[in-house]
Every structure is written in C-alpha cells, then in structure tokens.
N, CA and C atoms as a LAMMPS dump frame, in Angstrom:
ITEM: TIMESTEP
0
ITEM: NUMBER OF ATOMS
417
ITEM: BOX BOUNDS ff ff ff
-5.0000000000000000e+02 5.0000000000000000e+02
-5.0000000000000000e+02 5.0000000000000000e+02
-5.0000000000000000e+02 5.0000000000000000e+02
ITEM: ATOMS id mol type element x y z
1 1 1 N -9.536 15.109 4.711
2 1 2 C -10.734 15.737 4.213
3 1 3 C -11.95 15.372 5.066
4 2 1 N -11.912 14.366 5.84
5 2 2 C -13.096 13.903 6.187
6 2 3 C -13.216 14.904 7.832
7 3 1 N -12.059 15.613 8.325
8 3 2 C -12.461 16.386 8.751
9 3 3 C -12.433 17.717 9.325
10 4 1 N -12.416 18.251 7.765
11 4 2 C -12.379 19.782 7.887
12 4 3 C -14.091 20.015 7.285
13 5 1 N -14.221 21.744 7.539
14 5 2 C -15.389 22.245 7.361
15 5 3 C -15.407 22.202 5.836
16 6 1 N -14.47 23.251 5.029
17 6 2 C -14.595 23.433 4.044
18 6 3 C -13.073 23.195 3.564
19 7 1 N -13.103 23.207 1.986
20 7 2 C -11.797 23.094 1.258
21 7 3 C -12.212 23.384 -0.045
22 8 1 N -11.037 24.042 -0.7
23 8 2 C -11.043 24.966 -1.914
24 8 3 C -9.825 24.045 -2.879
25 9 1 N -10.675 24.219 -4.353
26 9 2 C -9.518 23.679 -4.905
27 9 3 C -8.893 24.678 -6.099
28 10 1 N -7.854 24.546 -6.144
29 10 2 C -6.711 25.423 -7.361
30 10 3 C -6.63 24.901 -8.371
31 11 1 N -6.796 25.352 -9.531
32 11 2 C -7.263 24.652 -10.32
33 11 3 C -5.502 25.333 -11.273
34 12 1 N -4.948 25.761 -11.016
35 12 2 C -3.629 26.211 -11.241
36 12 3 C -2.346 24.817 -10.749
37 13 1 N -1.769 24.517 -11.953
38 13 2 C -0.364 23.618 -11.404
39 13 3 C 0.294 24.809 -10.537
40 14 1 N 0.807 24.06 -9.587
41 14 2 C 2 25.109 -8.026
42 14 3 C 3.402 24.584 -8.067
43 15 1 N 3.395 23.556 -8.597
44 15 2 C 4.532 22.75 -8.989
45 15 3 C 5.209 21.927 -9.657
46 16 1 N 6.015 21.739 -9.937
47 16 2 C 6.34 20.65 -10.879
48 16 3 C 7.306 19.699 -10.957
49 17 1 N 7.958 18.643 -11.208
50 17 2 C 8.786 17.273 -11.593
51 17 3 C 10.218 17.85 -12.565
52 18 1 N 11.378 17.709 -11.952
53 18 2 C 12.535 17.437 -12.915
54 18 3 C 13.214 16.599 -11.976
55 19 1 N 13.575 15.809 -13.579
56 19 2 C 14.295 14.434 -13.372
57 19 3 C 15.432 14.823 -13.775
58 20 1 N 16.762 14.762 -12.919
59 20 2 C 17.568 14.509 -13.68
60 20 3 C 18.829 13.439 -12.618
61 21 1 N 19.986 12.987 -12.957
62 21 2 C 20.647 11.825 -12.573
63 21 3 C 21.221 11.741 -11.149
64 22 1 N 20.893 12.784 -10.502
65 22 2 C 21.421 12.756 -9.031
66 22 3 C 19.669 13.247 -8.385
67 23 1 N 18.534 12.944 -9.057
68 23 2 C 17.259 13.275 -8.433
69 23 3 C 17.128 11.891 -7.225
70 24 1 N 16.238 12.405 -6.469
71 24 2 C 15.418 10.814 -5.92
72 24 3 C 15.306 9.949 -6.71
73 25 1 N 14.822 10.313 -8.131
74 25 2 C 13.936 9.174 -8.883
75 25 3 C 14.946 7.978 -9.547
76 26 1 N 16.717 8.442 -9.493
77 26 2 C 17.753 7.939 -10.033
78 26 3 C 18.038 7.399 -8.852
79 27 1 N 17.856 7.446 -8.118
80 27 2 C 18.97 6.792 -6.821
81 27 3 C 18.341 5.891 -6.124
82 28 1 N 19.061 5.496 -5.175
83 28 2 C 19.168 4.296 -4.778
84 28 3 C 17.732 4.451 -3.067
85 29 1 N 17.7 5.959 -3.093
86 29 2 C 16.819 6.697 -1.835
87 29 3 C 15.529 6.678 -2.514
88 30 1 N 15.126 5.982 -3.74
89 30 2 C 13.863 5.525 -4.113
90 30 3 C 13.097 4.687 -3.482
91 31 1 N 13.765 3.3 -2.843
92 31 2 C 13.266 2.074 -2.535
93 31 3 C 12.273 2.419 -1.442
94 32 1 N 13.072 4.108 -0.291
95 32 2 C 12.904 4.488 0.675
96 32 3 C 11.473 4.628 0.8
97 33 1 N 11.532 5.775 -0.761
98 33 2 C 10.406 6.815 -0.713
99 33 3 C 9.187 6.195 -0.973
100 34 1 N 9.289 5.071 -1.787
101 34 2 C 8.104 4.418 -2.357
102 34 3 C 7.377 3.55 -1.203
103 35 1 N 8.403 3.106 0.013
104 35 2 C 7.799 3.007 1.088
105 35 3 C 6.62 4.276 2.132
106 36 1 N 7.218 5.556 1.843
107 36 2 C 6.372 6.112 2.06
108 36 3 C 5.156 6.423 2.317
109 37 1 N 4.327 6.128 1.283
110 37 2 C 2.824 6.288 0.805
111 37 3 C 2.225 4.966 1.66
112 38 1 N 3.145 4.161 2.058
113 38 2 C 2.974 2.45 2.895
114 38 3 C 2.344 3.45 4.92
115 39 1 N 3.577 4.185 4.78
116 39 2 C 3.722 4.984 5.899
117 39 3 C 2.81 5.782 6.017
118 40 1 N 2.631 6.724 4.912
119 40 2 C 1.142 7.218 5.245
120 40 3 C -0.21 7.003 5.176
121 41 1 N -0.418 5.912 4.804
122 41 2 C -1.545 5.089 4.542
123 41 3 C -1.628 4.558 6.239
124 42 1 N -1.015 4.427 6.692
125 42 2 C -0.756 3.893 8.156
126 42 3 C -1.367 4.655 8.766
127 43 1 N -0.667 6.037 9.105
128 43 2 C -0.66 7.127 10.044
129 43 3 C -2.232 7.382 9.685
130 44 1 N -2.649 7.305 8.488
131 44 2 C -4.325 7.81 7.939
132 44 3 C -4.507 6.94 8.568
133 45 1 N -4.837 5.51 8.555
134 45 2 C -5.535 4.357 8.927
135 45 3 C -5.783 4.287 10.807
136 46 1 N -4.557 4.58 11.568
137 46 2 C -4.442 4.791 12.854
138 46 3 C -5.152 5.692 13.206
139 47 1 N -4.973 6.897 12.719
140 47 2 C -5.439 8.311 13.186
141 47 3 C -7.248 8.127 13.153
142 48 1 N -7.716 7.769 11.612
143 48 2 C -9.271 7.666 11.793
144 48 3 C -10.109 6.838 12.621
145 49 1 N -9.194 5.434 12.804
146 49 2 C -9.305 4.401 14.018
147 49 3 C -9.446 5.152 14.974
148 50 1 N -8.902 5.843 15.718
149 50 2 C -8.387 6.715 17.022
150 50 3 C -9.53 7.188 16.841
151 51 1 N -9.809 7.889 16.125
152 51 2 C -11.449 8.939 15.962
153 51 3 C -12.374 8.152 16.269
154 52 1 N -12.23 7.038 15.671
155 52 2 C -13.517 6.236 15.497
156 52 3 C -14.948 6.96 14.345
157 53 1 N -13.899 6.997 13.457
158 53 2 C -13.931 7.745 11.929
159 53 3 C -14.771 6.534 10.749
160 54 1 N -14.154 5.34 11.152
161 54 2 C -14.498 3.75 10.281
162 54 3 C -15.561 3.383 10.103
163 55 1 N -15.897 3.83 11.23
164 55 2 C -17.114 2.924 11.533
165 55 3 C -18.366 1.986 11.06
166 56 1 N -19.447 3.349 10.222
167 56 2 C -19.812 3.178 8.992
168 56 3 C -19.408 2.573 7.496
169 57 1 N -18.101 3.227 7.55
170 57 2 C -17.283 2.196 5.811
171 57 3 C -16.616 1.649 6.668
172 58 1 N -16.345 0.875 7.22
173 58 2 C -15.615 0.188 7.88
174 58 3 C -14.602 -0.874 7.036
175 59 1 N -15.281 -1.29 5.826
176 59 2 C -14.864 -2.626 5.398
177 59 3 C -14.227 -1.903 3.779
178 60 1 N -14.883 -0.638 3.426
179 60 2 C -14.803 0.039 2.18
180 60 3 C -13.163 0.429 2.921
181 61 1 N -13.1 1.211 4.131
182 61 2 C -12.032 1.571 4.111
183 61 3 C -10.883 0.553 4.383
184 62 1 N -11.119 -0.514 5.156
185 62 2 C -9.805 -1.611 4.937
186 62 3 C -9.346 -1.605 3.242
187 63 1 N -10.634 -1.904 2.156
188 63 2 C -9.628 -1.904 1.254
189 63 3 C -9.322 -0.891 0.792
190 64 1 N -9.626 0.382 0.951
191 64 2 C -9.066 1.517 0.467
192 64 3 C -7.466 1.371 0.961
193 65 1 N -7.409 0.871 2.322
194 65 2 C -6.03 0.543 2.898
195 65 3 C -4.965 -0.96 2.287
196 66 1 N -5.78 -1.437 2.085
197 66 2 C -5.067 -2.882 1.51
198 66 3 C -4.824 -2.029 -0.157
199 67 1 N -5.412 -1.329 -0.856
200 67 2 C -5.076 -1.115 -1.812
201 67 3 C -3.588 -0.069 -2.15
202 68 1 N -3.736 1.033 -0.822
203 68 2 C -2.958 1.927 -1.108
204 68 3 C -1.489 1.288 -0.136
205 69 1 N -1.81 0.842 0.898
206 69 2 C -0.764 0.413 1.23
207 69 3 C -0.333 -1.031 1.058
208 70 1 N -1.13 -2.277 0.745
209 70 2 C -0.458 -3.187 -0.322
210 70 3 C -0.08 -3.17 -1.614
211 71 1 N -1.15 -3.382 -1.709
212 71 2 C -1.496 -3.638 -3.105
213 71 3 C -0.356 -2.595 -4.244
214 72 1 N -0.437 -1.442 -3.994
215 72 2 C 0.391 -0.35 -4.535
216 72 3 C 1.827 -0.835 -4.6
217 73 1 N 2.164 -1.393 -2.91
218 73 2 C 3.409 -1.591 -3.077
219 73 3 C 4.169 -2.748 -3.466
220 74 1 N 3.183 -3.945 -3.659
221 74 2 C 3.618 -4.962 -4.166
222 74 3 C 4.017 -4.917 -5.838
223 75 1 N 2.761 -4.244 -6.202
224 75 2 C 2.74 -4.04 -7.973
225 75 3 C 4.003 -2.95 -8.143
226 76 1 N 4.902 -2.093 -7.321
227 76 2 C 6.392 -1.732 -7.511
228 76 3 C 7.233 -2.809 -7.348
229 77 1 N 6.851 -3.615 -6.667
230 77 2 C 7.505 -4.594 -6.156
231 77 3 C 7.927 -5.527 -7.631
232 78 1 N 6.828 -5.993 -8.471
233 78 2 C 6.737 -6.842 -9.482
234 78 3 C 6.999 -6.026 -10.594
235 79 1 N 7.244 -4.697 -10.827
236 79 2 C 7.359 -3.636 -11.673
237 79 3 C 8.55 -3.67 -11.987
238 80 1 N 9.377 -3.506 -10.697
239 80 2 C 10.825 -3.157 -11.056
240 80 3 C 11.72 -4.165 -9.732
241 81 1 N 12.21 -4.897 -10.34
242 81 2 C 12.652 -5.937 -9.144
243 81 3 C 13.765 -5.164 -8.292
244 82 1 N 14.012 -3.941 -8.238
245 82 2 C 15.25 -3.331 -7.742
246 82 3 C 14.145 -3.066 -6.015
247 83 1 N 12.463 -3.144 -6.003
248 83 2 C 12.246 -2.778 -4.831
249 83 3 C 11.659 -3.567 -4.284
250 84 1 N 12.165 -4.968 -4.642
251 84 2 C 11.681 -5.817 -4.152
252 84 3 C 12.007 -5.873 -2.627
253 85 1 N 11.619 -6.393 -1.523
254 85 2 C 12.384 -6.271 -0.587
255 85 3 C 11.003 -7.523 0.474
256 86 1 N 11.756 -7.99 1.072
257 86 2 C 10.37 -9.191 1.637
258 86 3 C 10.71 -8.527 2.602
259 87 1 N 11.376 -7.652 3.548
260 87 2 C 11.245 -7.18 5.002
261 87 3 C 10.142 -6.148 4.749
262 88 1 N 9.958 -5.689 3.721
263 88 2 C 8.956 -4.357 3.169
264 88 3 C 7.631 -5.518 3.247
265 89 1 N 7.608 -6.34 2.638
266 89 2 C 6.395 -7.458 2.826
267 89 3 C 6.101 -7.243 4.058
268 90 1 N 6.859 -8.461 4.662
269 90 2 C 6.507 -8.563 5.992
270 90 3 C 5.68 -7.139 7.006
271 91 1 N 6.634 -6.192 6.896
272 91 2 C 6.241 -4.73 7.348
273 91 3 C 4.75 -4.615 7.056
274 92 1 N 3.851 -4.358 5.486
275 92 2 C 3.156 -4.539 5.737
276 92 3 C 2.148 -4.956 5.788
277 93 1 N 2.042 -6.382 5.703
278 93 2 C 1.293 -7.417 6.104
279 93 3 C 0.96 -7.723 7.298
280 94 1 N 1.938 -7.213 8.512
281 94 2 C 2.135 -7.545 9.969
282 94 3 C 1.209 -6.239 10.452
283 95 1 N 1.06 -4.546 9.789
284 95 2 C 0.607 -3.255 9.855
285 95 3 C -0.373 -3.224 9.46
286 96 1 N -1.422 -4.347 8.389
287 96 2 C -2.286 -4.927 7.821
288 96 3 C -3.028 -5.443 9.054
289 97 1 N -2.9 -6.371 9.179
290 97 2 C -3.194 -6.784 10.53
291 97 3 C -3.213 -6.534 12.231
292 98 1 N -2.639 -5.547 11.988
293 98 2 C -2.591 -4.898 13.449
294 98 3 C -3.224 -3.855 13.434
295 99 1 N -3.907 -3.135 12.26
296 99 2 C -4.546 -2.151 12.051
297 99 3 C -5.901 -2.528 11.87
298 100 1 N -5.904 -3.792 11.242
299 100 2 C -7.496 -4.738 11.336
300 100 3 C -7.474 -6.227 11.433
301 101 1 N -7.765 -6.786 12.552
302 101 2 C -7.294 -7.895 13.133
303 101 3 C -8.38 -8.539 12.316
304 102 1 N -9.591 -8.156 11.789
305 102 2 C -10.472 -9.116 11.05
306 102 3 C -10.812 -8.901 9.82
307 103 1 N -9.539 -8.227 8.86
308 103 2 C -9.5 -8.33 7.532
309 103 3 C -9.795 -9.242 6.598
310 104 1 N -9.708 -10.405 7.276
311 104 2 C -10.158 -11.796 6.172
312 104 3 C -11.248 -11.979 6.219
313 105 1 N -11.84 -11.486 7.4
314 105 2 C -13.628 -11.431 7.006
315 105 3 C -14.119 -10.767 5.96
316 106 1 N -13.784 -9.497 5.539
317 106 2 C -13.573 -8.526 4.766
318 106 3 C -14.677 -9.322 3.783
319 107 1 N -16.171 -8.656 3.526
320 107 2 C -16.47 -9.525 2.277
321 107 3 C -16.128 -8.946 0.772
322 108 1 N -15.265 -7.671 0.536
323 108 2 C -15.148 -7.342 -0.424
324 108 3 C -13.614 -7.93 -1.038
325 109 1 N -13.27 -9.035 -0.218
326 109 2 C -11.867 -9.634 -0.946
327 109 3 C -12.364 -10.445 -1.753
328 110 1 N -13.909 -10.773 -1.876
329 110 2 C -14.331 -11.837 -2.606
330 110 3 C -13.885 -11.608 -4.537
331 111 1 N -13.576 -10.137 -4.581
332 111 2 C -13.63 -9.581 -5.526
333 111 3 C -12.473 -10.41 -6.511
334 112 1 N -12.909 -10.604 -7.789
335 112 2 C -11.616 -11.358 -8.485
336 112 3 C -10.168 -10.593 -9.066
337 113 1 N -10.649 -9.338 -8.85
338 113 2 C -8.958 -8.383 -8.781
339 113 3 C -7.846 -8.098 -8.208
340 114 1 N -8.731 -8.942 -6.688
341 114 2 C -7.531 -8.85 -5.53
342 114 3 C -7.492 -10.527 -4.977
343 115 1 N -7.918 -11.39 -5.568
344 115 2 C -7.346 -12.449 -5.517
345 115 3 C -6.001 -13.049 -5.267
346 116 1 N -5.399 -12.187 -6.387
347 116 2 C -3.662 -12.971 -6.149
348 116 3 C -3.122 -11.948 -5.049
349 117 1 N -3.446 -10.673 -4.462
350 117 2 C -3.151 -10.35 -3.457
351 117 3 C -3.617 -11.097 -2.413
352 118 1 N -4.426 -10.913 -1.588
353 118 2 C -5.157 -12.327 -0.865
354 118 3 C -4.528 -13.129 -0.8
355 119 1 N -3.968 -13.961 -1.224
356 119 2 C -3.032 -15.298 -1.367
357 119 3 C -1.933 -14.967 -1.276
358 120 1 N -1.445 -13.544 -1.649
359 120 2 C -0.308 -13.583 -1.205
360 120 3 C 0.035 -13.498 0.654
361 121 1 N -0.908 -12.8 1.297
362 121 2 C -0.54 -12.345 2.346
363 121 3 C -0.689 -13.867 3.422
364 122 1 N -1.183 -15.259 2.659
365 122 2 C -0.679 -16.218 3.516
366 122 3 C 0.722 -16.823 3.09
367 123 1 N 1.625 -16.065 2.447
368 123 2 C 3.182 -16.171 2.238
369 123 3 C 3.905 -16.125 3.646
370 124 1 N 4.254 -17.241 3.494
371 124 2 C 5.102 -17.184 5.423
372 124 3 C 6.594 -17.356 5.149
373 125 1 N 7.379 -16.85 4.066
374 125 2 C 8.609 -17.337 4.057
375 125 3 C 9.136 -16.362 2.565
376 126 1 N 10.573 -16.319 2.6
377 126 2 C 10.971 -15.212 1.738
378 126 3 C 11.168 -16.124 0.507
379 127 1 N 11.31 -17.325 0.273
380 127 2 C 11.486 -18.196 -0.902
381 127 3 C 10.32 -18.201 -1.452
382 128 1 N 8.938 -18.535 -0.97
383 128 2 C 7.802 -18.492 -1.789
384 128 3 C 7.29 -16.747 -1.64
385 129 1 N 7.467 -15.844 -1.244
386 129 2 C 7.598 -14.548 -1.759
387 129 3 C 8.29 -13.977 -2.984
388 130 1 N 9.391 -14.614 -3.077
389 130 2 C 10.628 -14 -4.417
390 130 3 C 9.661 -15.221 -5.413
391 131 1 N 9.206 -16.469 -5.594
392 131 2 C 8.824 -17.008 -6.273
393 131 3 C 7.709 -16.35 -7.145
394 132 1 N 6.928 -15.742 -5.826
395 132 2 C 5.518 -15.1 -6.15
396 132 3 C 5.488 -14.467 -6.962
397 133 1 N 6.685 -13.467 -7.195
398 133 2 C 7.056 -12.083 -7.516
399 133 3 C 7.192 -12.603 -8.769
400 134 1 N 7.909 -13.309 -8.919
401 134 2 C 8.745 -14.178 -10.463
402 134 3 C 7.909 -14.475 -10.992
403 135 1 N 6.703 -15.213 -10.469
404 135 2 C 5.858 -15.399 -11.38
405 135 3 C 4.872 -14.437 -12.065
406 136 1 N 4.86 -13.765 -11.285
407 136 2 C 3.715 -12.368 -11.86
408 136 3 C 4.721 -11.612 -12.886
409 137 1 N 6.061 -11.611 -12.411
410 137 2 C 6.68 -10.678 -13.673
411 137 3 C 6.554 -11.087 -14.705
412 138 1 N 6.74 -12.644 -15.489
413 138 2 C 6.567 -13.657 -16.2
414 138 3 C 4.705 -13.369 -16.668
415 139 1 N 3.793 -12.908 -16.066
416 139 2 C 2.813 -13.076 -16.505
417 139 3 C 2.251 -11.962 -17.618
C-alpha cells in the first residue's frame, strides 16, 4: 500500500474457509504454512529496505516486523506445541537481525508487552527455548 496511487475497497466477502479432515488446517502442511506470514513479513521488510521506504518510521516499523514475524509466531508456538520447532526460532531471530542489525536499540522494546519476547531472543540453545515455551504454556 505504501506504494500505489490509489486503492479501492470491496466491501463484499470474495471468499471463503472450509474445514474439513484432509484441509491444510488438519494436516501436518500446517507447521509449513504458519511459517509463511514469517516469510512474508521478510520479503515486505527487505523490499521497503531496498526502497529506502523506513526511513522516517524506522523504529515503528521494526516492531511492526518483530510483531508480525516474531512475536505472531512464537505465540503459535506456545498455543499449540505441535509448532513448536527451535530451527523456526533460530530462522527468525537470525532474519531479525540481519534485517536490522540495531534492533536492541529499538526504544519501543521498552514497552512492558514485549518484554518476555525481548528476553527471549537472547535464548542461545534449544533446552532453554523448549523450557521457555513450557513455561508460558503453564502461565
């Protein structure tokens, strides 16, 4: 959106959701998809970089990015332990950082909602990751 001229909205549903036992939403090609939105949060994040699009929100948009592509995917993560996965961590925490090498400056992590995220991303090991997880499910 940020850069087209104009855009129109439909105020009409175009589509719709059925679930049933051989869908995505049953199978095992879930863990995949929910990575997804990780993936396109990326390709957005790269692409406006490339523009030099940031500039101005610069710090609004890291967490727009820490939100949609962490944050989102950790809270599946602690939701349903079937997507748990610490190589999915790692992925992107490492894409976190390579997309903004000075995220911890960030002064809007000061915020007390993203606290236990924050702390998570100095997790250097898959034992205190699965711990992490355990404990938030428990909470």
């Amino acid at each position: 959106m940020m850069t087209v001229d104009k855009y129109a909205v439909i105020e009409q549903p175009l589509y719709g959701y059925r679930k049933h036992q051989k869908s995505t939403m049953f199978s095992n090609r879930i863990i995949d998809y929910y990575m997804h939105s990780f993936d396109m949060q990326c390709m957005v994040s790269k692409e406006l970089t490339r523009r030099k699009m940031l500039d101005a929100y610069k710090y609004e948009f890291q967490i727009l990015h820490f939100s949609k592509a962490f944050v989102e995917e950790i809270n599946r993560m602690i939701k349903d332990p079937d997507f748990e996965s610490y190589d999915n961590f790692c992925s992107m925490v490492s894409a976190l950082f390579e997309l903004f090498p000075d995220f911890m400056s960030n002064p809007y992590l000061s915020q007390e909602s993203l606290s236990s995220y924050v702390e998570m991303l100095k997790i250097d090991n898959e034992t205190d990751f699965k711990n992490k997880l355990h404990l938030s499910r428990t909470k």
